[in-house]
Short mmCIF file of the C-alpha atoms (twelve columns), coordinates in Angstrom:
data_MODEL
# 
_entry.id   MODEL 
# 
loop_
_atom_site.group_PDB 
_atom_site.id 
_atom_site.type_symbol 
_atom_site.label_atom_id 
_atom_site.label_alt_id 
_atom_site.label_comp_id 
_atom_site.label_asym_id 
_atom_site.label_seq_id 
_atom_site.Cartn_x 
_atom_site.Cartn_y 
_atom_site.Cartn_z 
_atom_site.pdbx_PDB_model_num 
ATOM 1   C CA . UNK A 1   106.498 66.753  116.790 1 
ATOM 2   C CA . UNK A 2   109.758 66.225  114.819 1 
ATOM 3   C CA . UNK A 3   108.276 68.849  111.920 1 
ATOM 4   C CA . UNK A 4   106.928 72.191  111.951 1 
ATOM 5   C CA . UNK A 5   106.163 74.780  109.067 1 
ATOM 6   C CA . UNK A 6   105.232 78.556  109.755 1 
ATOM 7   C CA . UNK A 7   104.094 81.664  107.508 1 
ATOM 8   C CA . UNK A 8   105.838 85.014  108.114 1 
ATOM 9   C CA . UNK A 9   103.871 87.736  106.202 1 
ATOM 10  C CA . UNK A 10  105.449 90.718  104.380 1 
ATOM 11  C CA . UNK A 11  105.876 94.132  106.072 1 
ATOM 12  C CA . UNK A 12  106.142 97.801  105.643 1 
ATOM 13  C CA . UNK A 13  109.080 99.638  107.024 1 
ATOM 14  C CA . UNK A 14  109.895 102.983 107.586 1 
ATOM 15  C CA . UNK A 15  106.397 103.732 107.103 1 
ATOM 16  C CA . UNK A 16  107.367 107.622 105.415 1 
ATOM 17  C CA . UNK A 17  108.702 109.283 108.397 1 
ATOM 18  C CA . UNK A 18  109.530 105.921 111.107 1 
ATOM 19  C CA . UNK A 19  113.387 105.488 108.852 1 
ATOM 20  C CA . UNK A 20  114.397 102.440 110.931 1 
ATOM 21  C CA . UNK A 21  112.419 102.756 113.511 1 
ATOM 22  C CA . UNK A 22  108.625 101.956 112.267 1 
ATOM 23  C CA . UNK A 23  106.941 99.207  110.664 1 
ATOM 24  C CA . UNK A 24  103.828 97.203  110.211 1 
ATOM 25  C CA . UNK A 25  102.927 93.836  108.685 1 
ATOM 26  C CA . UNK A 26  99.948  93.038  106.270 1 
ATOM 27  C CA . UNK A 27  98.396  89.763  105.858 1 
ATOM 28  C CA . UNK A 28  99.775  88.584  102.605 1 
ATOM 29  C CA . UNK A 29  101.598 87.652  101.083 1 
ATOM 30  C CA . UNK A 30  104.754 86.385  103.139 1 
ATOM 31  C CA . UNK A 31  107.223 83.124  102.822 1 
ATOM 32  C CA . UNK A 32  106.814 79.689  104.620 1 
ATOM 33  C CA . UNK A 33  109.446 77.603  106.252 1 
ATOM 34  C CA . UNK A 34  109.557 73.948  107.371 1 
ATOM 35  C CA . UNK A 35  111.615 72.753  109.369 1 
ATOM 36  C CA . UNK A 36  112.326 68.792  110.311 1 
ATOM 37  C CA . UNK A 37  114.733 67.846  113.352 1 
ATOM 38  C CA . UNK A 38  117.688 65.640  112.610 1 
ATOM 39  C CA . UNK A 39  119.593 62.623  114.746 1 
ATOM 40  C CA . UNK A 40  122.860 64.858  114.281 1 
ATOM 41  C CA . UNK A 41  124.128 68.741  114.617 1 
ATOM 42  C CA . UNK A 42  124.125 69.800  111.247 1 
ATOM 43  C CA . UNK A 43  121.980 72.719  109.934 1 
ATOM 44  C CA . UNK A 44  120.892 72.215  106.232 1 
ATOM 45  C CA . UNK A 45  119.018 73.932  103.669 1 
ATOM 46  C CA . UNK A 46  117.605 71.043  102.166 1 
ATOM 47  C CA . UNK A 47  115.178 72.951  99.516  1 
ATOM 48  C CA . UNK A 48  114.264 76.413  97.999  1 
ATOM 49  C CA . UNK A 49  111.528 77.575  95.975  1 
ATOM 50  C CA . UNK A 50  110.071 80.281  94.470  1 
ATOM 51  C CA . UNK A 51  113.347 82.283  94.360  1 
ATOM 52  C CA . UNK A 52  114.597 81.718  90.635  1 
ATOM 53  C CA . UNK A 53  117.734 80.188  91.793  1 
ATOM 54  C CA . UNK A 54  119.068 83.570  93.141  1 
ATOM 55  C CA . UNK A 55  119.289 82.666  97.016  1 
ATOM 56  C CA . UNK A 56  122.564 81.255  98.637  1 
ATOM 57  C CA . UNK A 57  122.367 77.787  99.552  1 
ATOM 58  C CA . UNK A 58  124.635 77.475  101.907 1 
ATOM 59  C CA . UNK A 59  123.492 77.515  105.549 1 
ATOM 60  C CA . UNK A 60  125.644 80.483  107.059 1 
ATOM 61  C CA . UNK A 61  124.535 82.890  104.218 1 
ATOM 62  C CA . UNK A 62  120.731 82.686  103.964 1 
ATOM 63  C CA . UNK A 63  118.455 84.696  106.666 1 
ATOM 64  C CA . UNK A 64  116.350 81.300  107.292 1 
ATOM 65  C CA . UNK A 65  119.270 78.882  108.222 1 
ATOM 66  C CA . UNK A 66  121.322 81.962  110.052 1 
ATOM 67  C CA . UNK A 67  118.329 82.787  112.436 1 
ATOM 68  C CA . UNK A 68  118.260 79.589  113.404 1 
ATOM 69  C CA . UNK A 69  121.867 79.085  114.173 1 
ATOM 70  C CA . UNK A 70  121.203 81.675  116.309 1 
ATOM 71  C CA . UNK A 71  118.571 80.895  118.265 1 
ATOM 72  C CA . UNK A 72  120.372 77.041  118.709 1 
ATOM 73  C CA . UNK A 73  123.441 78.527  119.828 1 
ATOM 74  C CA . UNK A 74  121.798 81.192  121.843 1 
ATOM 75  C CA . UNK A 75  120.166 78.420  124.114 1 
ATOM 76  C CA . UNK A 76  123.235 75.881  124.013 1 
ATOM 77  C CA . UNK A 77  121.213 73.528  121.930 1 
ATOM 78  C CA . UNK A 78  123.061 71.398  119.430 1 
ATOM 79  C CA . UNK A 79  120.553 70.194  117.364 1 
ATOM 80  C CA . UNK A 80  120.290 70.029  113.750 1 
ATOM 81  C CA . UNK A 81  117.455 70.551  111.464 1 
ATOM 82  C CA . UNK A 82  116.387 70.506  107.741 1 
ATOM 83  C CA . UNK A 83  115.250 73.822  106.168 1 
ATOM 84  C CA . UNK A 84  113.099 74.106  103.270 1 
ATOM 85  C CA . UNK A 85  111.930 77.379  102.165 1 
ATOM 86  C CA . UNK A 86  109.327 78.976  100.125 1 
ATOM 87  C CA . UNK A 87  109.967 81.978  98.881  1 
ATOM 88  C CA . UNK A 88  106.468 83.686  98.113  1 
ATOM 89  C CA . UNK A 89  108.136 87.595  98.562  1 
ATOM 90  C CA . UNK A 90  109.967 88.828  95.260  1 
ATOM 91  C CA . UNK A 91  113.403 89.429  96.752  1 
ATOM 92  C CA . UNK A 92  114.484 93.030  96.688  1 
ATOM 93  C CA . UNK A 93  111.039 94.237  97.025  1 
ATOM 94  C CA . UNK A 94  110.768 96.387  99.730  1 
ATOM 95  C CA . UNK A 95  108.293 94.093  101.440 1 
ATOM 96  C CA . UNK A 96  110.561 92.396  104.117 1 
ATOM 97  C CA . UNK A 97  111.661 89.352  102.211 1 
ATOM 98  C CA . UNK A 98  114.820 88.704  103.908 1 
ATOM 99  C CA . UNK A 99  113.270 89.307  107.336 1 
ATOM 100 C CA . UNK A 100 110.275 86.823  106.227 1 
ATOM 101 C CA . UNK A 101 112.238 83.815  105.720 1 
ATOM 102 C CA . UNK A 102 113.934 84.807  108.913 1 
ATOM 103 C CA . UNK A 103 110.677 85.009  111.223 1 
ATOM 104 C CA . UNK A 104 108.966 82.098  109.918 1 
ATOM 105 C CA . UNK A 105 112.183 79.938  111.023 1 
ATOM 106 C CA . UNK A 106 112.214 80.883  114.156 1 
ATOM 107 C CA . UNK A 107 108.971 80.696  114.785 1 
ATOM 108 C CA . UNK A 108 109.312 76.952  113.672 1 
ATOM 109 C CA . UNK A 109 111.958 76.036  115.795 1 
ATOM 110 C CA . UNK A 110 110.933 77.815  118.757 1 
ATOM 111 C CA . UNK A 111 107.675 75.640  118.613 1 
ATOM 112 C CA . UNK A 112 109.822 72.790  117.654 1 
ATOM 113 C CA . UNK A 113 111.848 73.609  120.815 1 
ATOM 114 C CA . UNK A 114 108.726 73.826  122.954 1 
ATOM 115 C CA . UNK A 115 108.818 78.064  122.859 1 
ATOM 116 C CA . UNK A 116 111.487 78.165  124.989 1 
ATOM 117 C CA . UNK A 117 111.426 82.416  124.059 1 
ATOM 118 C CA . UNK A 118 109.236 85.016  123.558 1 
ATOM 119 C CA . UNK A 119 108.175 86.678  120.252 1 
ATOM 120 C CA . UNK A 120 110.196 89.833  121.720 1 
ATOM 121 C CA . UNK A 121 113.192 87.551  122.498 1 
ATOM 122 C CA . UNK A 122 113.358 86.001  118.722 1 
ATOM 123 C CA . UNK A 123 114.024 89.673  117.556 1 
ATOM 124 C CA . UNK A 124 117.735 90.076  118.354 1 
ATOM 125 C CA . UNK A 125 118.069 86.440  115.941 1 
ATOM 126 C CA . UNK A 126 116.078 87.776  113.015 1 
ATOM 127 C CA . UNK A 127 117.752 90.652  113.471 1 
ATOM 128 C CA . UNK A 128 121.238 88.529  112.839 1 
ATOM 129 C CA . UNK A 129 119.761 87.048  110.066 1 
ATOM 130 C CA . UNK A 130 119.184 91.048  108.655 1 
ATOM 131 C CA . UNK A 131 122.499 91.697  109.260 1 
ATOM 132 C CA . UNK A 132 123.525 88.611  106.800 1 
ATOM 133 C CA . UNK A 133 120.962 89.616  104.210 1 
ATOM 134 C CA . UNK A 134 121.952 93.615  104.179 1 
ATOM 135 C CA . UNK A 135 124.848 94.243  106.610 1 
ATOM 136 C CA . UNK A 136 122.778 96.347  109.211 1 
ATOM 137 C CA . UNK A 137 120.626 94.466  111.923 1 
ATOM 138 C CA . UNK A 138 117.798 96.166  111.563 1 
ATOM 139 C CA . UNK A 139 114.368 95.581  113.653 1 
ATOM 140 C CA . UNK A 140 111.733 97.557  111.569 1 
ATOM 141 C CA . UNK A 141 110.950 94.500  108.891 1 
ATOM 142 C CA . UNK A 142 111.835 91.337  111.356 1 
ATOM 143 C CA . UNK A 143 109.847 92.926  114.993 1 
ATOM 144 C CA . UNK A 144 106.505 93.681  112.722 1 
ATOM 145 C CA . UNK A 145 106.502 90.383  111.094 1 
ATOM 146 C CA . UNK A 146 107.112 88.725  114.594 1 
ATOM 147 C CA . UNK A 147 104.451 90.385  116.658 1 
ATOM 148 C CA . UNK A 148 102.048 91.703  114.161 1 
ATOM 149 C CA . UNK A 149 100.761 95.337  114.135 1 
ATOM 150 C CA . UNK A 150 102.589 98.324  114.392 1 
ATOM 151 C CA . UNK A 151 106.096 98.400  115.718 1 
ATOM 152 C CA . UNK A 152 108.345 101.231 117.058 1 
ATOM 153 C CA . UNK A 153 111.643 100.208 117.673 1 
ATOM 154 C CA . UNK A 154 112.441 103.281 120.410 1 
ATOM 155 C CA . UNK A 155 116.282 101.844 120.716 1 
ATOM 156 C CA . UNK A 156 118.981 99.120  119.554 1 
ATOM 157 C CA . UNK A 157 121.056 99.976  122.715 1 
ATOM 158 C CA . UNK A 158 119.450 98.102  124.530 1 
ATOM 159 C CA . UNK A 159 116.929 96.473  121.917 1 
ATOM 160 C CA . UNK A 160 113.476 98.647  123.053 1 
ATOM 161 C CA . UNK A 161 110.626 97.224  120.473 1 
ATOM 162 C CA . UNK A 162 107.029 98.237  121.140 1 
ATOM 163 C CA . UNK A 163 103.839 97.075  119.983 1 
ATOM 164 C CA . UNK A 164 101.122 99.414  118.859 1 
ATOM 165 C CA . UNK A 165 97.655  98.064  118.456 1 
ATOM 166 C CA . UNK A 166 96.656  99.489  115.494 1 
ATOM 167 C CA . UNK A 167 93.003  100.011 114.201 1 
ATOM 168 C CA . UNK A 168 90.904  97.108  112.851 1 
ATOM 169 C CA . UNK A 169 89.932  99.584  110.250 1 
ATOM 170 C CA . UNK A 170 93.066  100.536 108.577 1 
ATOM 171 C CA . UNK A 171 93.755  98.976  104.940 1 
ATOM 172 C CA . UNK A 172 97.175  98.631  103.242 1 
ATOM 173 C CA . UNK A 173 97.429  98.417  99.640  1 
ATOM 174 C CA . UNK A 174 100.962 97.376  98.267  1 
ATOM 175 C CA . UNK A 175 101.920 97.766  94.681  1 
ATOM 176 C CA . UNK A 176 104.941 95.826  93.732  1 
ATOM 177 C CA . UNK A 177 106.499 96.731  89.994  1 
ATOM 178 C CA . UNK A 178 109.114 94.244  88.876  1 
ATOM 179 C CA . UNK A 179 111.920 95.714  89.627  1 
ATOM 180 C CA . UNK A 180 114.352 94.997  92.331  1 
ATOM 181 C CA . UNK A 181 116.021 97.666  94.284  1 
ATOM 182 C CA . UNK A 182 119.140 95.774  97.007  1 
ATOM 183 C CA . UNK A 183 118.363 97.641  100.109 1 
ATOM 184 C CA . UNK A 184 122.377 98.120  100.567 1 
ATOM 185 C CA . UNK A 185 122.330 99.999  97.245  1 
ATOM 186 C CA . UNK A 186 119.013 101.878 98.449  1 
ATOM 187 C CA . UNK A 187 120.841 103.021 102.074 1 
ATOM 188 C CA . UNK A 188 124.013 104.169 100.174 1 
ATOM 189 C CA . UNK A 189 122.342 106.857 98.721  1 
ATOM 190 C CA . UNK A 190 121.232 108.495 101.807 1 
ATOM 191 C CA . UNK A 191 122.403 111.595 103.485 1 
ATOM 192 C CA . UNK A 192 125.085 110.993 106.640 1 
ATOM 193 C CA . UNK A 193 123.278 113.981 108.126 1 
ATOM 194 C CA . UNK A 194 120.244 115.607 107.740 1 
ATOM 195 C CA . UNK A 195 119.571 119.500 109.059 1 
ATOM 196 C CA . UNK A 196 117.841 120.672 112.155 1 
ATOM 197 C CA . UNK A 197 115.421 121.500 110.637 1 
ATOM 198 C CA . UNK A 198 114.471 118.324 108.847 1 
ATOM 199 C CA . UNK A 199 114.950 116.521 112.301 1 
ATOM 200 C CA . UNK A 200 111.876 118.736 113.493 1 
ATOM 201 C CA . UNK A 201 110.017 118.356 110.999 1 
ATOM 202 C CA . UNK A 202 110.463 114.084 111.230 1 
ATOM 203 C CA . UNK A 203 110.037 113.941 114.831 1 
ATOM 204 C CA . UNK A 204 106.631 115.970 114.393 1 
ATOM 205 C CA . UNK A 205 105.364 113.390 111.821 1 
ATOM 206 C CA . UNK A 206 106.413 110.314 113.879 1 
ATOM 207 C CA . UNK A 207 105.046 111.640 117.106 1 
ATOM 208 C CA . UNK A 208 101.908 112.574 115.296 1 
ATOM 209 C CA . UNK A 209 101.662 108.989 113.766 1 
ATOM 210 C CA . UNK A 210 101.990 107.591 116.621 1 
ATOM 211 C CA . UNK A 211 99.336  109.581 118.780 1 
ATOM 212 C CA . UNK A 212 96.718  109.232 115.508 1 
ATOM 213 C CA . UNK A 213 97.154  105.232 115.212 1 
ATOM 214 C CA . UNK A 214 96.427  105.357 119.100 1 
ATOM 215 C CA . UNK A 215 93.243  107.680 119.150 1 
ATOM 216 C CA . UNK A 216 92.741  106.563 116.611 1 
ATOM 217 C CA . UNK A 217 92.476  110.177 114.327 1 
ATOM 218 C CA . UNK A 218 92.804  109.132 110.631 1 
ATOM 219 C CA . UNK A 219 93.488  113.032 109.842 1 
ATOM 220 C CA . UNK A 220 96.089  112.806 111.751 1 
ATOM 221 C CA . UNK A 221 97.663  109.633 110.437 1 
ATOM 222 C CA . UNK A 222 97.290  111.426 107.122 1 
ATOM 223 C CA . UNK A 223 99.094  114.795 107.882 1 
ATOM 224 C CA . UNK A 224 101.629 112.632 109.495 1 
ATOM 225 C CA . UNK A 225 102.503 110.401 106.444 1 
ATOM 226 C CA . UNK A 226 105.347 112.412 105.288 1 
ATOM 227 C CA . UNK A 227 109.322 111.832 105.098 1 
ATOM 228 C CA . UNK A 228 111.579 114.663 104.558 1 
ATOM 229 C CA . UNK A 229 114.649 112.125 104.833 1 
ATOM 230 C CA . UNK A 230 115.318 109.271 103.157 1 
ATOM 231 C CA . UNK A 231 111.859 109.543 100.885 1 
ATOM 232 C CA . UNK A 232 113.252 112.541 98.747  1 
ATOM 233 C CA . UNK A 233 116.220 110.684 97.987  1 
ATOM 234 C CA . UNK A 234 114.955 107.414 97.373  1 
ATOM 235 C CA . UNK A 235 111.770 108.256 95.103  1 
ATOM 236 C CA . UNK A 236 113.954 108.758 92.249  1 
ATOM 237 C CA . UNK A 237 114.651 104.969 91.602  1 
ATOM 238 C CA . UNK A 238 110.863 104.549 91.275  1 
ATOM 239 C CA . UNK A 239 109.344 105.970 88.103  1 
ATOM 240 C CA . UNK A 240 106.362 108.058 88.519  1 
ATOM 241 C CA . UNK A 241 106.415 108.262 92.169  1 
ATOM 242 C CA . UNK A 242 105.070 111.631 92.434  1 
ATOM 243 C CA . UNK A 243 102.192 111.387 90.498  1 
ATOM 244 C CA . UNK A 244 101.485 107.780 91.995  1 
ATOM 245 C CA . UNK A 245 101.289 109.757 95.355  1 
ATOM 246 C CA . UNK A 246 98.704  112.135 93.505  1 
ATOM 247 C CA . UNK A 247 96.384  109.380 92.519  1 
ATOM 248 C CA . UNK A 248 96.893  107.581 95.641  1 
ATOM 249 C CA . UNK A 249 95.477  110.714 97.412  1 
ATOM 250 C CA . UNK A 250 92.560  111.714 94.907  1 
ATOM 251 C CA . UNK A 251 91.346  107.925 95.384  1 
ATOM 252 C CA . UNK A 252 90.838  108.695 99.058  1 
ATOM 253 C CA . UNK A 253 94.352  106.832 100.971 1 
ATOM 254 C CA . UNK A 254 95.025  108.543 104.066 1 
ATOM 255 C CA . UNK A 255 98.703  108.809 102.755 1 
ATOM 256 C CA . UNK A 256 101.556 107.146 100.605 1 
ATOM 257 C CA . UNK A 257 105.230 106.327 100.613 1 
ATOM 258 C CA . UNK A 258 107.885 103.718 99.940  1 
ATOM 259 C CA . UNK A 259 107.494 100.335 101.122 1 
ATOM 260 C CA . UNK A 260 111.396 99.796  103.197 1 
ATOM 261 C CA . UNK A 261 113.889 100.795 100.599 1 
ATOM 262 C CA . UNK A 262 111.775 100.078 97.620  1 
ATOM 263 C CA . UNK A 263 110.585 99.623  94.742  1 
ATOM 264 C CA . UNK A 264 107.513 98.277  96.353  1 
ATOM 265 C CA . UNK A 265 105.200 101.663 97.163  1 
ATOM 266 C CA . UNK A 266 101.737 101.409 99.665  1 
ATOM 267 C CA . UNK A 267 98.971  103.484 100.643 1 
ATOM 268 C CA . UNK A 268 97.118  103.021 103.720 1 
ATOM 269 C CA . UNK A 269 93.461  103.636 103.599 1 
ATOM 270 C CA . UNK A 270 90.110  103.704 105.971 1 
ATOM 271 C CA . UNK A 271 88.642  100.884 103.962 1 
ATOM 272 C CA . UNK A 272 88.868  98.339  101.724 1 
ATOM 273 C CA . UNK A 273 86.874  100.062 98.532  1 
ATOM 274 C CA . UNK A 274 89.284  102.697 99.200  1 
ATOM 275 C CA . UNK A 275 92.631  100.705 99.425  1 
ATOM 276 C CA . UNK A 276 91.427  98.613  95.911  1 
ATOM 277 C CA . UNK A 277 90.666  101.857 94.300  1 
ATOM 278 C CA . UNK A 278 94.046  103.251 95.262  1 
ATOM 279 C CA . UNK A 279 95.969  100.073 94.040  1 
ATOM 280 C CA . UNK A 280 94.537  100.041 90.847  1 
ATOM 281 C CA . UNK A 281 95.208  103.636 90.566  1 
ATOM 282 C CA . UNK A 282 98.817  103.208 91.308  1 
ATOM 283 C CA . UNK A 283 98.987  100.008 89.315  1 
ATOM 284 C CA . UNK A 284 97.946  102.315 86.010  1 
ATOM 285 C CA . UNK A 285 100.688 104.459 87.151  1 
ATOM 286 C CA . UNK A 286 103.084 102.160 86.847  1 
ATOM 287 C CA . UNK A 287 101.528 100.255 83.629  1 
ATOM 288 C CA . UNK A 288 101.517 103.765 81.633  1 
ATOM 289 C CA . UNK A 289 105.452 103.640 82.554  1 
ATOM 290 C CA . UNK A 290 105.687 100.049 80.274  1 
ATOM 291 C CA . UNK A 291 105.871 98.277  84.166  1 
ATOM 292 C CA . UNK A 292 104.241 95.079  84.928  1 
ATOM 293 C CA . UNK A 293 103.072 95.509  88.882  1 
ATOM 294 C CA . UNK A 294 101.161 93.546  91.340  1 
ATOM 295 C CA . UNK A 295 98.860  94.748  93.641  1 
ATOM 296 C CA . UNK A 296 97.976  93.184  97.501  1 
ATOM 297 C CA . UNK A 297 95.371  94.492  99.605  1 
ATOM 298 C CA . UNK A 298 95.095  93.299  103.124 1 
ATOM 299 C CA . UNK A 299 94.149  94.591  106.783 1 
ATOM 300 C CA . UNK A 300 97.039  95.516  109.142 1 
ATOM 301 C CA . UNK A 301 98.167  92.334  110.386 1 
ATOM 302 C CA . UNK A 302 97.637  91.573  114.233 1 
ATOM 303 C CA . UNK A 303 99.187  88.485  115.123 1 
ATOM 304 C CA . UNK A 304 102.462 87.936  112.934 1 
ATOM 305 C CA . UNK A 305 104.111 85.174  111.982 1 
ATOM 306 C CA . UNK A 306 102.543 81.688  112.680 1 
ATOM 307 C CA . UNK A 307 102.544 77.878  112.828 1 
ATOM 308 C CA . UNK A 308 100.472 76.560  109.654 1 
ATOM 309 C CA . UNK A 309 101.482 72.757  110.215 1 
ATOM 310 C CA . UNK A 310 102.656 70.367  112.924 1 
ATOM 311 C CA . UNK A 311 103.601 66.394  112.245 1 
# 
């Protein structure tokens, strides 16, 4: 094989009370990479779609060609590839585009390399690529898109990711209004410290989403959907929020928040009638606030990132 191309879907971080630390990935929509080994060292971005012109070009400054780089140097390899992306995520959506473009590179050359690491070893390298994209290498967008289900990243020192196997029942509705919200501008708004009390409160929602995804106890999940940290904050850059939680609720979603940093919102949901119901709810939410929005409605998604082409 001298080419490869992969999908990387979009994912859900923070998931109300996991700020950093939780995150899931859905089965669309997501970006695609292809990469195509060259005779010499040099990493190129040969091509990029779907972006409006707004990505960097050069190699050292966009997520796809900087995991790479990574990985290469990580192993000692001094290979270089073409990269051609195709940007399906809106950027500055909330739904893990930078983290996308990311996984689905290094799933490429990994396979391209003859998997010389593990899905849980390719983390630390998307995570460089975050760090490019946002300035903080975060796990909660790159590890869910990797490995598919839930994620709980327990530590960054030393990198602890786990996998939760979450139920083949659960539905996720996202609702994406046109807006873009820069996840540096998002985080610069948030509190340097948060009360006792608050820290309670958010350790009592995580642990109980945790224990409910496992039982699984849907109640549960629902009671537990709830941030008293960054959500409070944050809601305000997305009109209607409130009352898009209301409708969210009435249409029968076990609970709603903000997708990462936003604007993107989601609901999760017991089954699909419920999760359409919910979106189109929230999507006439958002419409009665003059704002065009797209809705996706997929299962959790279990496997992550993956090869869609070999030649």
């Amino acid at each position: 094989m001298t080419s490869i191309k992969a999908f990387a879907p979009a994912t859900v971080a923070n998931v109300c009370c996991g700020f950093d630390i939780l995150g899931f990935a859905v089965d669309h929509p997501g970006d695609e990479v292809r990469i195509t080994l060259r005779k010499d060292e040099l990493i190129q971005l040969v091509s990029i779609t779907g972006d409006g012109g707004k990505l960097p070009r050069e190699a050292m400054k966009n997520t796809a060609s900087v995991a790479v780089a990574s990985f290469l140097r990580s192993l000692g390899l001094n290979q270089g590839v073409d990269i051609e992306l195709n940007k399906n995520l809106p950027l500055g959506s909330g739904m893990g585009s930078s983290a996308a473009s990311g996984v689905a590179a290094l799933v490429a050359i990994n396979e391209l390399m003859g998997n010389p690491l593990t899905r849980e070893q390719l983390v630390p390298h998307a995570m460089e690529a975050e760090r490019v994209a946002c300035g903080s290498a975060h796990a909660d967008n790159v590890a869910p898109s990797l490995l598919g289900g839930f994620v709980l990243v327990r530590d960054y020192s030393p990198l602890d990711v786990i996998r939760i196997d979450a139920t083949e029942k659960m539905y996720c509705t996202l609702v994406h209004p046109h807006l873009e919200l820069k996840t540096e501008d998002s985080r610069k708004v948030l509190r340097q410290s948060i009360s006792l009390k608050d820290t309670i409160t958010q350790s009592g929602n995580i642990a109980g989403l945790m224990i409910g995804l496992m039982k699984p106890d849907y109640a549960l999940i629902g009671r537990s959907l709830k941030d008293v940290i960054a959500e409070p904050i944050r809601a305000a850059f997305i009109p209607g929020f409130d009352k898009m939680r209301t409708v969210a609720l009435e249409s029968g979603a076990l609970g709603f928040g903000i997708s990462g940093s936003g604007p993107t919102v989601f609901a999760l949901s017991e089954s699909r009638p419920i999760a359409t119901r919910a979106g189109e709810a929230i999507q006439q939410e958002f419409e009665r606030r003059e704002l065009i929005a797209d809705v996706y409605v997929s299962k959790i998604n279990q496997r992550g990132a993956y090869i869609t082409e070999r030649t």
